[in-house]
N, C-alpha and C positions, 0 to 999 in steps of 0.2 A: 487897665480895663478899657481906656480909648484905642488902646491900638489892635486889643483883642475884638471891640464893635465894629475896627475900622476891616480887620479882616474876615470876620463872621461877614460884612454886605457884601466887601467884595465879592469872596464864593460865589454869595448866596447868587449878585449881580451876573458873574460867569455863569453860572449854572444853569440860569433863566436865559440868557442869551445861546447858550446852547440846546435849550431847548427850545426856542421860539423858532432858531436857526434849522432845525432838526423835523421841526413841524412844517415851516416854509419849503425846505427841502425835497420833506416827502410826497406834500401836495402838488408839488409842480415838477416831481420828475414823472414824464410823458413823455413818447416818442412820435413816428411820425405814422403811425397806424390810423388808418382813416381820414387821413387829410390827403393822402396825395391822389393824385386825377388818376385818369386811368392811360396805360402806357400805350404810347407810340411804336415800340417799340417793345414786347413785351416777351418774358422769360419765367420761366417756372422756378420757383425756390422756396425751399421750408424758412417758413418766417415764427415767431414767437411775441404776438404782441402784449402779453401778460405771463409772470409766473407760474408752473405747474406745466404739466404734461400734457394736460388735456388743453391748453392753447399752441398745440405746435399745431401745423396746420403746412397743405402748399398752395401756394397763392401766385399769382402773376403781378410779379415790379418790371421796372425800364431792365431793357439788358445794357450793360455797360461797354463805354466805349474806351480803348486805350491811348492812355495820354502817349507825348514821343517815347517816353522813356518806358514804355510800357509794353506786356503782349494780351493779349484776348486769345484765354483757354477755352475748350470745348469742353466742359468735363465730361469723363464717361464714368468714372468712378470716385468717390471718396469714403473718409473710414470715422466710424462712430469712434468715439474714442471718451473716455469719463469726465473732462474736462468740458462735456457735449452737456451732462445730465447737472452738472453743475449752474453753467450757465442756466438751465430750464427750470431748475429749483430754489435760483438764487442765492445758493450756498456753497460754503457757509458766509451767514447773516450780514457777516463784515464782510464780505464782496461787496455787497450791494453799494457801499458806499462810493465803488467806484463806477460799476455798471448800472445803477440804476435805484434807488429808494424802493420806489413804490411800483414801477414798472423798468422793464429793459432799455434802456438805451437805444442799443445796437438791437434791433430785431430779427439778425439776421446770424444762423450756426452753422459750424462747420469750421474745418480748417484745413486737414490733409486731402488732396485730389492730385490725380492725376487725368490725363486727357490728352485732347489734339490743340496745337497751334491753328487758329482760326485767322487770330492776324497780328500784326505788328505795329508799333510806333515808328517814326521817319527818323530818330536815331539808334534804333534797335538793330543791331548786325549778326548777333549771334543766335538767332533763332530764326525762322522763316515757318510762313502758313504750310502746316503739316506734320512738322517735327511732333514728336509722342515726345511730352514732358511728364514731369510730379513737381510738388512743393507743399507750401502752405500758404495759404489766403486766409484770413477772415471773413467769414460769407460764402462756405466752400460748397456747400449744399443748397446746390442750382445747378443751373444747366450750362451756362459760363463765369469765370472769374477772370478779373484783368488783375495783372501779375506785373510789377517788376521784373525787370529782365537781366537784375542782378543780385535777385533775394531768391532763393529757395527755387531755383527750376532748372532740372536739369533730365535730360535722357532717364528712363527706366519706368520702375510704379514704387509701391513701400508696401511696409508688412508691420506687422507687432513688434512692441518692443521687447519683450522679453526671447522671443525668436529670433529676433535680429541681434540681439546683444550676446548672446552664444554665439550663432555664426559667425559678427566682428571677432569677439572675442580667438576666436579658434583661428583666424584666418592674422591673425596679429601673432599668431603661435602660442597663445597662453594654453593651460591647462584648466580646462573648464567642467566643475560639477553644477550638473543640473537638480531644480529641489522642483519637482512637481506631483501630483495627483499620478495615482495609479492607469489610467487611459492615457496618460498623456506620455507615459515610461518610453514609448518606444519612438513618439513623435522623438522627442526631445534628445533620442540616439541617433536619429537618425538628420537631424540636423550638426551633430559632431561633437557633442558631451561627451567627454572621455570619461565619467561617472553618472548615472542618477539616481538622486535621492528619489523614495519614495517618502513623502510627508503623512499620508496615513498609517505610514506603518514604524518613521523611523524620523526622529527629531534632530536636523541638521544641527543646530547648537549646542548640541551631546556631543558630537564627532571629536577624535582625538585631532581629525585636520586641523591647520590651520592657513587662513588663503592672506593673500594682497588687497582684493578686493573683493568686496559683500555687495552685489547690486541687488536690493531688495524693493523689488515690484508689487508685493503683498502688502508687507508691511503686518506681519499677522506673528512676530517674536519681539519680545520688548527689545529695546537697546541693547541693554545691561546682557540680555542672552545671546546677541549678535557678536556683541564685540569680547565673545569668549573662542570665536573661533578665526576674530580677524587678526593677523599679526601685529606685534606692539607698535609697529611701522607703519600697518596696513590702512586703507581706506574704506570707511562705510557709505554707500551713495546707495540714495532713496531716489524712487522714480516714482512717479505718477501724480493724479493730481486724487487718490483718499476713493474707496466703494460708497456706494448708497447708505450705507449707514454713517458715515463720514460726515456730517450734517453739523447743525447746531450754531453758535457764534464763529466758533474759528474752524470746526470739522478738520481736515485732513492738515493744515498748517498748523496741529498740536504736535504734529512728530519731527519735523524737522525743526520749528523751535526748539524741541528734546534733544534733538542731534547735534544742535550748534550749542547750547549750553554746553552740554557733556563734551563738544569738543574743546573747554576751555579747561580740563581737570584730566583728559586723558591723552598716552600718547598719540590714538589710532583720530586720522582727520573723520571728520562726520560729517555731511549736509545732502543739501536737494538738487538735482541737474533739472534744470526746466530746459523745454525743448528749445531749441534756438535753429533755425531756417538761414544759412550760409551756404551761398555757391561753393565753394571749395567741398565742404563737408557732403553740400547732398551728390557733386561731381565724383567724390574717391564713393560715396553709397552706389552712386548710378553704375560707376567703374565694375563694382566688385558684384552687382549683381548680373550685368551684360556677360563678366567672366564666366559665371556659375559658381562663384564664392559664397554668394548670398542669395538664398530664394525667397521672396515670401510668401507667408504661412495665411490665408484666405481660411476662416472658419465659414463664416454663412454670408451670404446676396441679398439685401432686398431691394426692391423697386424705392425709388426718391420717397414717393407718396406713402411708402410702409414705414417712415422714419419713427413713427410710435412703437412700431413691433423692434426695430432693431434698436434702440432704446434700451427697452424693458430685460431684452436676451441680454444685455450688454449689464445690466441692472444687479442681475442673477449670479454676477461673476466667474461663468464657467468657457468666458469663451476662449477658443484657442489660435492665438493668432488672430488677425484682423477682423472685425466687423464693415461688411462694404456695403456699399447704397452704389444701385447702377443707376445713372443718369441716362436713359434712352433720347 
C-alpha cells in the first residue's frame, strides 16, 4: 500500500508540474509584434502576429542585410503552398508546441521565391548582383530575403509538386500514370503521362496495374487500398503537408504515422518526403528546366497584399499547379 501512495503523488506531482509548466508556457509565449521601433530601413512583408486568417496582414519591418556568407534577393515572386495555412491556423494543435502556445513565434510566412540578386556577402563568389535565382527562405513573403549562398539558390523559378514530379519522373525515363480530375485530363498529358486516370469516373486502386512507386499528393485512398497496386517491392511516398480539413491535435501527421507502422508488417517501404532545399538538387531542377525538360505549371497571380484571397483559393483544393503572389 506504501509503495502504491508513493506512486499515486508521484503522478499526481508530474502531472501538476506539467500543468503549471503548460500554463507558464502559454502565457508567455509572445512574439515581437508591437515592440519594435519603426524601421530605417524599411520593407513590405506579410506578417501574422496572432493565429487565424483574419491576422495576416502587410506591414513594413527593417529590410535585411547579408551577412559574408550570404546573398540579398529581390523577390518578385513566391508560392502559397498548405504548409502556409498551417502555420496561420496553428495546426495541427501539437505544432504549436513548437512554433508558438498561445501566439506565433516567427511572424513572418512563406518560403518558396524566386527573384533578382540584389547583393552579396565578401565571401560569396558564385553569384553576383543580377543573376535570376529560386530556393527557399523562411520569411519568403516580402519584398527581399537574404539567402545562403550554399542552401537552396540556384538559376531558374519552380512550379507544383504534383506537375513537377511527372515531368522528373518522365525525364528519369520511368513510365508514368497520372490520377487527376477530369479538367485537368489533358493538362496532365500534356506535361508527358503516358496514362491518365480520371478519378471521377475511374478508381486508380481497382487497376489490374501494378507500379514501383505511389507518390500520393492527395492522400484521399486509405493505405491498405494504395498498397494493392504497389508492387511487393515497390514504394509508397506521401507528400504534402494534409488540406484544410486536416486540423485537429495531430491533422495531416495521422497518415504517415499509418504508413511507417504498416511499414513494419508489409513488404512495400512506406513514409513522408519533406521538402529539403540542397544546392545540388535545386542545380539538376534549375538544369532541367533551362533545357525545356521541366516547365512550371502557374495556376493563378495575386498581388503580396492579396495574400488572404490566395490563401483561401489555395483552401478549396482545386488548384493546378502553383499559387503565386508577385512582389512589385
Amino acid at each position: 500500500m506504501k509503495m502504491k501512495r508513493i506512486l499515486k503523488w508521484t503522478a499526481a506531482s508530474i502531472l501538476l508540474v506539467l500543468v503549471l509548466w503548460f500554463f507558464i508556457a502559454y502565457w508567455t509565449s509572445t512574439n515581437d509584434c508591437g515592440r519594435n521601433s519603426a524601421s530605417k530601413n524599411p520593407m513590405k512583408a506579410i506578417v501574422y502576429c496572432d493565429y487565424g486568417p483574419a491576422n495576416v496582414r502587410l506591414d513594413e519591418i527593417e529590410k535585411p542585410s547579408p551577412s559574408d556568407d550570404q546573398i540579398l534577393v529581390k523577390v518578385r515572386a513566391v508560392s502559397v503552398n498548405p504548409i502556409d495555412w498551417h502555420y496561420i491556423e496553428g495546426t495541427p494543435y501539437i505544432m504549436r508546441m513548437q512554433v508558438g502556445l498561445r501566439k506565433p513565434k516567427d511572424i513572418r510566412l512563406g518560403v518558396d521565391y524566386s527573384g533578382t540578386v540584389e547583393a552579396v556577402g565578401k565571401n560569396v563568389t558564385n553569384f553576383k548582383p543580377g543573376d535570376d535565382v529560386f530556393g527557399g527562405r523562411n520569411g519568403a513573403f516580402a519584398e527581399y530575403v537574404c539567402a545562403r549562398a550554399d542552401r537552396g539558390v540556384a538559376n531558374g523559378a519552380s512550379g507544383g509538386v504534383g506537375t513537377f514530379a511527372v515531368q522528373i519522373a518522365k525525364t528519369l525515363g520511368a513510365d508514368v500514370t497520372g490520377v487527376c480530375s477530369t479538367r485537368n485530363l489533358d493538362l496532365v498529358k500534356s506535361l508527358g503521362a503516358d496514362r491518365v486516370i480520371d478519378y471521377t469516373k475511374e478508381d486508380f486502386t481497382n487497376s489490374p496495374e501494378r507500379y514501383d512507386v505511389l507518390v500520393d499528393n492527395v492522400a484521399n485512398r486509405s493505405l491498405s487500398e494504395c498498397r494493392r497496386v504497389i508492387k511487393p517491392n515497390g514504394r509508397y511516398v506521401l507528400v504534402g503537408g494534409g488540406g484544410p480539413n486536416d486540423q485537429g491535435l495531430i491533422g495531416p501527421l495521422a497518415r504517415p504515422l499509418k504508413a511507417m507502422v504498416f511499414s513494419w508488417f508489409v513488404s512495400q517501404k512506406m513514409g513522408m518526403v519533406f521538402a529539403s532545399f540542397n544546392h545540388n538538387d535545386m542545380a539538376t531542377l534549375a538544369d532541367l528546366m533551362q533545357a525545356g525538360k521541366v516547365t512550371p505549371v502557374i495556376d493563378r497571380s495575386y498581388k503580396l497584399a492579396q495574400v488572404g484571397d490566395a490563401i483561401r483559393y489555395l483552401e478549396e483544393g482545386h488548384a493546378r499547379g502553383k499559387i503565386i503572389l508577385t512582389v512589385d
